[in-house]
C-alpha positions in Angstrom: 16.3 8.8 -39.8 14.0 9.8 -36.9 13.3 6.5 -34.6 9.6 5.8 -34.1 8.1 5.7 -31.1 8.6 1.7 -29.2 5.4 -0.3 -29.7 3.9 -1.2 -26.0 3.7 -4.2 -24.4 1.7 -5.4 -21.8 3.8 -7.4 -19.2 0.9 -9.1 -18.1 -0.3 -10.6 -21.0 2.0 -10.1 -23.7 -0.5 -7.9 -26.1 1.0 -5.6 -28.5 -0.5 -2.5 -29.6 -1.6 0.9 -29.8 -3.1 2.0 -26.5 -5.2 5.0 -25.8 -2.7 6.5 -23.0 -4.8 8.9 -21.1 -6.7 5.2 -20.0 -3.8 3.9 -18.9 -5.2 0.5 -19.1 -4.0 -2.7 -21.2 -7.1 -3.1 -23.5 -7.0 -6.9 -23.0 -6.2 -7.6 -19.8 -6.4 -4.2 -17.6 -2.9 -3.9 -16.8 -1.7 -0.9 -15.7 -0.2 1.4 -18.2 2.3 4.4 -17.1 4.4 6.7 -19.1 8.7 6.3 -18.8 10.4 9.4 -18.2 10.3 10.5 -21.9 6.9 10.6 -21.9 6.6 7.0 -23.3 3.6 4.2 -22.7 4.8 1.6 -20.2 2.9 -0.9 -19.1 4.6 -2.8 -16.0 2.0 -5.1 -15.1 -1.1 -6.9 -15.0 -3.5 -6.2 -12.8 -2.3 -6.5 -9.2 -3.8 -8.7 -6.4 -3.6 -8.7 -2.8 -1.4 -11.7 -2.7 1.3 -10.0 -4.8 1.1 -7.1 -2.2 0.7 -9.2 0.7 3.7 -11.6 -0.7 5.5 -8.0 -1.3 5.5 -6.5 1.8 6.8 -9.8 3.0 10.0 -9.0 1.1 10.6 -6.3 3.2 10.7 -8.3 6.8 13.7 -7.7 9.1 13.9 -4.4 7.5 14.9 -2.2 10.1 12.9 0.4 11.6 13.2 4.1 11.1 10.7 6.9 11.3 9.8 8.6 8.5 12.5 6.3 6.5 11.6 5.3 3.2 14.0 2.7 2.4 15.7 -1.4 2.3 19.1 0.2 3.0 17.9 2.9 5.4 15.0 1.7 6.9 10.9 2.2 7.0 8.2 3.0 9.6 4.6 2.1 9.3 4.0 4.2 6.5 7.2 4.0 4.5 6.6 0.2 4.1 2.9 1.2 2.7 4.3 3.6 0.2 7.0 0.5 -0.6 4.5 -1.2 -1.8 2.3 1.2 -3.4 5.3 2.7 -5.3 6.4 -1.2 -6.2 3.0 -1.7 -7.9 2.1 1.5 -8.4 -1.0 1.9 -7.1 -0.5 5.7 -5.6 2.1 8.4 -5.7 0.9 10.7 -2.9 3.5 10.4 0.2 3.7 13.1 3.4 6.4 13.0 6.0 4.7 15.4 8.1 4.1 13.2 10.8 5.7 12.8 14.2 6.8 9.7 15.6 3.6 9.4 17.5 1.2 11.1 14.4 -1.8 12.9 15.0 -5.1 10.8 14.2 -6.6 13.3 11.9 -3.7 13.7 9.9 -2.8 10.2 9.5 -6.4 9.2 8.1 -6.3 13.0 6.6 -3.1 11.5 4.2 -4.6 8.0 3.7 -7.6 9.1 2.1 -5.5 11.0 -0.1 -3.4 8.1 -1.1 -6.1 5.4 -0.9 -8.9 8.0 -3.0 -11.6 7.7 -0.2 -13.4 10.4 1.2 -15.9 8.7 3.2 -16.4 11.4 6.2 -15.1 9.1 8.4 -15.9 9.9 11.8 -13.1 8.4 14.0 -15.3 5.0 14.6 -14.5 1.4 12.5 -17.3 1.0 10.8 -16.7 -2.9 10.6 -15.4 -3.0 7.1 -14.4 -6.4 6.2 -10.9 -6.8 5.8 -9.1 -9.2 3.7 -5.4 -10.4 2.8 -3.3 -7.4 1.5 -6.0 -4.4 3.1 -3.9 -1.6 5.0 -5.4 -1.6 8.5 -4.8 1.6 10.5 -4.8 1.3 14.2 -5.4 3.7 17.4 -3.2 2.6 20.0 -3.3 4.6 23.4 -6.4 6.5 22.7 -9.0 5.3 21.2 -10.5 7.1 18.1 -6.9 8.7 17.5 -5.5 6.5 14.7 -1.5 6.5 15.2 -0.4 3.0 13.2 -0.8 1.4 10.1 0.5 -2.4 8.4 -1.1 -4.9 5.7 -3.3 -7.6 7.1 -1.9 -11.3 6.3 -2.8 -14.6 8.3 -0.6 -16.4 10.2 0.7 -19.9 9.1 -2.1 -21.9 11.6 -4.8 -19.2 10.0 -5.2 -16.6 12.7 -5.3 -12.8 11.6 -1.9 -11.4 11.8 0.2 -7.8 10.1 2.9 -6.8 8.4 4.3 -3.2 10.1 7.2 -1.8 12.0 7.1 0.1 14.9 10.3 1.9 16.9 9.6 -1.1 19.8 10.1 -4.2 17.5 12.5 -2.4 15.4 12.1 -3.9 12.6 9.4 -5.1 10.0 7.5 -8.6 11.2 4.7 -10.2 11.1 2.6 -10.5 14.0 -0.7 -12.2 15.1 -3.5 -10.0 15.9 -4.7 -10.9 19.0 -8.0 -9.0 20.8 -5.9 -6.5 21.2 -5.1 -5.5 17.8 -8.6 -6.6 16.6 -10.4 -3.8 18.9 -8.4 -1.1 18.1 -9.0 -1.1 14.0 -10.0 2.1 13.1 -10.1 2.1 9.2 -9.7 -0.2 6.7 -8.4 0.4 3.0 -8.6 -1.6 0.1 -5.3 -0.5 -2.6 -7.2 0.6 -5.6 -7.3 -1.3 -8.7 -6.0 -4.0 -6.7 -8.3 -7.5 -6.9 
């Protein structure tokens, strides 16, 4: 007796049905829709908000710090906890280790555009893109215009602007405030796509 294929269901909303994969939508509620490694219709979620990502990438504080690392056990840099939460919710499945541990600017935007689907021309200047809970921010640190740092923007319990990143200094993944400092050296903001 040949088995039939397993009906789909949406995690989100609990809808049951046939689904037109190459959409990879949930007709009633827009959850995402992926295939398992068979080639089957998954659908692991409804849609995702910045909250869940923000909440997320909290999961992953005290995580130690390791360049290019990709992992809980091993450790993450900047970048390995942005493709943590990208993969988690999966929102993007384009990574690149081709970075050193001080990244050239055009590269680092170069591979965010990629991931985030933007190609806006940007031109090394913030544009003053609002920014919201759960937006990657990408920073220039020592020169300006030459982007070297990423993290997810979160507030701070008394409400002031703060991140979630890593760097080889702290060591590990935290949260800090973002003082003037951080605030003037934004140099592109992304908003994950699909993401509300």
């Amino acid at each position: 007796m040949l088995n039939s294929p397993p009906i789909p269901v949406c995690f989100g909303c609990d809808a049951r049905g046939t689904w037109v994969v190459d959409a990879y939508v949930c007709p009633k509620c827009g959850g995402k829709l992926s295939l398992d490694s068979q080639g089957g219709p998954i659908l692991n979620h409804a849609p995702v908000t910045a909250q869940q990502i923000e909440a997320y990438a909290k999961t992953w504080l005290d995580t130690k710090y390791v360049h290019r690392g990709r992992s809980r056990l091993n450790g993450v840099d900047c970048i390995g906890l942005l493709r943590a939460c990208a993969e988690h919710f999966q929102l993007s499945n384009h990574d690149f280790f081709n970075y050193a541990p001080t990244p050239d600017g055009r590269t680092l935007i170069r591979e965010m555009d990629i991931a985030f689907g933007v190609d806006d021309g940007y031109d090394g200047h913030y544009n003053g893109a609002p920014y919201e809970i759960g937006d990657v921010l990408v920073f220039w640190i020592r020169k300006r215009n030459k982007p070297k740092h990423a993290g997810i923007f979160t507030r701070m319990s008394d409400g002031r602007p703060g991140i979630i990143h890593t760097y080889s200094t702290i060591g590990k993944v935290s949260i800090h405030g973002m003082d003037e400092w951080w605030l003037e050296r934004i140099a592109k903001v992304y908003k994950w796509p699909g993401v509300k």
